[in-house]
VEXZASE-402799 format. One record per residue (C-alpha): x, y, z. Coordinates in steps of 0.1 Angstrom, whole numbers, plus 5000, padded with zeros to 4 digits. Example, Ala and Ser with C-alpha at 12.3 -4.5 7.8 and 13.67 -1.06 7.14 Angstrom:
<pts>
512349555078 513749895071 
</pts>
This chain:
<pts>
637047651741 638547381718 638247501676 638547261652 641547281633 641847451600 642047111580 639447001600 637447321585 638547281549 637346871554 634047041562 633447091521 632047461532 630847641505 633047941510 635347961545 637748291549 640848351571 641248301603 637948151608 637547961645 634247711649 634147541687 634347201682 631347171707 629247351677 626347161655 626747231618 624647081593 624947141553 628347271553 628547301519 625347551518 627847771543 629948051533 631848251563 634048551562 637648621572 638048611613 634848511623 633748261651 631148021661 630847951698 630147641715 626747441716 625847631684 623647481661 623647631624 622047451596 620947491560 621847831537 624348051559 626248331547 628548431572 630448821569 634048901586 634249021620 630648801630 630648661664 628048391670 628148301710 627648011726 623847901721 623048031694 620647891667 620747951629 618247751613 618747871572 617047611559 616647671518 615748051518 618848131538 620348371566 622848591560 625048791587 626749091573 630049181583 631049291619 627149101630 626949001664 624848741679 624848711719 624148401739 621048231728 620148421699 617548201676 617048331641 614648081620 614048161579 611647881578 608147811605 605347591599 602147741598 600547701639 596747751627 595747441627 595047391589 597947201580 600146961600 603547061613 607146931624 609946831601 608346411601 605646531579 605746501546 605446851528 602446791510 600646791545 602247121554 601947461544 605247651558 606547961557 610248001538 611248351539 615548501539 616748661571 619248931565 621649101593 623149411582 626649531589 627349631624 624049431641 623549321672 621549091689 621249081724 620648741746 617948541740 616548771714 614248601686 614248701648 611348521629 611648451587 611148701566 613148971587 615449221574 617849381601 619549731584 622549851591 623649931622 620549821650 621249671680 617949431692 617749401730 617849091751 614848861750 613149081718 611148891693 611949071657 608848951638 609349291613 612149411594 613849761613 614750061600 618550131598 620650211633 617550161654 617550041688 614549781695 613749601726 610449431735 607949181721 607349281692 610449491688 609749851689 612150091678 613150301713 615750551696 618750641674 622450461677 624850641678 627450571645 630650631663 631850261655 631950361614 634950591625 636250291648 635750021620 637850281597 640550291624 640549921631 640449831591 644049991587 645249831618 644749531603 645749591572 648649691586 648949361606 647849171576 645548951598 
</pts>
């Protein structure tokens, strides 16, 4: 995987871009300057992320992946992880039939729904998974492959299906495994 270099990033006019930040050079990114991204975070190839993005340290967004922010925003808290595929929209139009949709129509023929999307720290969402606007992730969930999240969850949850339905507890050994990786790299000084 070719990254674009860190000039290349900093020509990029992003709104806020950490340390040690690696974007595939194969990636789609549109309103850079409506981007912030944490220290050591990455964006994988044939990514497409667009519109209001807020970015935490430690996020992984594989290969595939769509972000679309649009004005309300998405916002990935640190240590978030988004597996191949993942689509997470904070804008749809309305499908009932009593407005028009697509993005060629002017707004006043639309009615569309604009809602934030907000990952917690230490998500995860598996392959293929689908998280619909409005949606607040909490702390510490995992979502399994292929599971549309069309509700907010309750904090370290497990959810699979479609809709998402909460299966059971996860386990919080990874706090104690963040604290021990947070003074290696301290230590290490990135």
């Amino acid at each position: 995987m070719a990254y674009y270099t860190d000039e290349q990033l900093r020509q990029m006019n992003f709104k806020r871009l950490g340390r040690n930040v690696k974007i595939s050079e194969k990636a789609s990114l549109y309103d850079t300057a409506e981007m912030e991204i944490g220290d050591c975070s990455r964006i994988d190839d044939f990514c497409i992320v667009s519109g209001r993005i807020t970015i935490g340290a430690f996020c992984h967004v594989t290969p595939m992946c769509l972000l679309a922010g649009g004005t309300p925003g998405i916002t990935l808290s640190d240590f978030s992880t988004l597996a191949y595929g993942v689509k997470i929209f904070a804008q749809s139009d309305d499908y009932s039939g009593a407005t028009m949709v697509n993005s060629l129509i002017p707004k006043k023929f639309k009615d569309e729904y604009m809602a934030p999307v907000f990952l917690g720290r230490h998500v995860i969402v598996g392959t293929n998974a689908v998280v619909f606007p409005g949606v607040t992730i909490e702390e510490g969930c995992s979502i399994g492959a292929m599971t549309l999240v069309n509700k907010s969850t309750d904090a370290w949850g497990m959810y699979v299906g479609t809709p998402a339905r909460w299966v059971r507890e996860r386990k919080r050994d990874l706090l104690e495994l963040e604290a021990q990786f947070r003074d290696e790299v301290r230590n290490d000084s990135l």
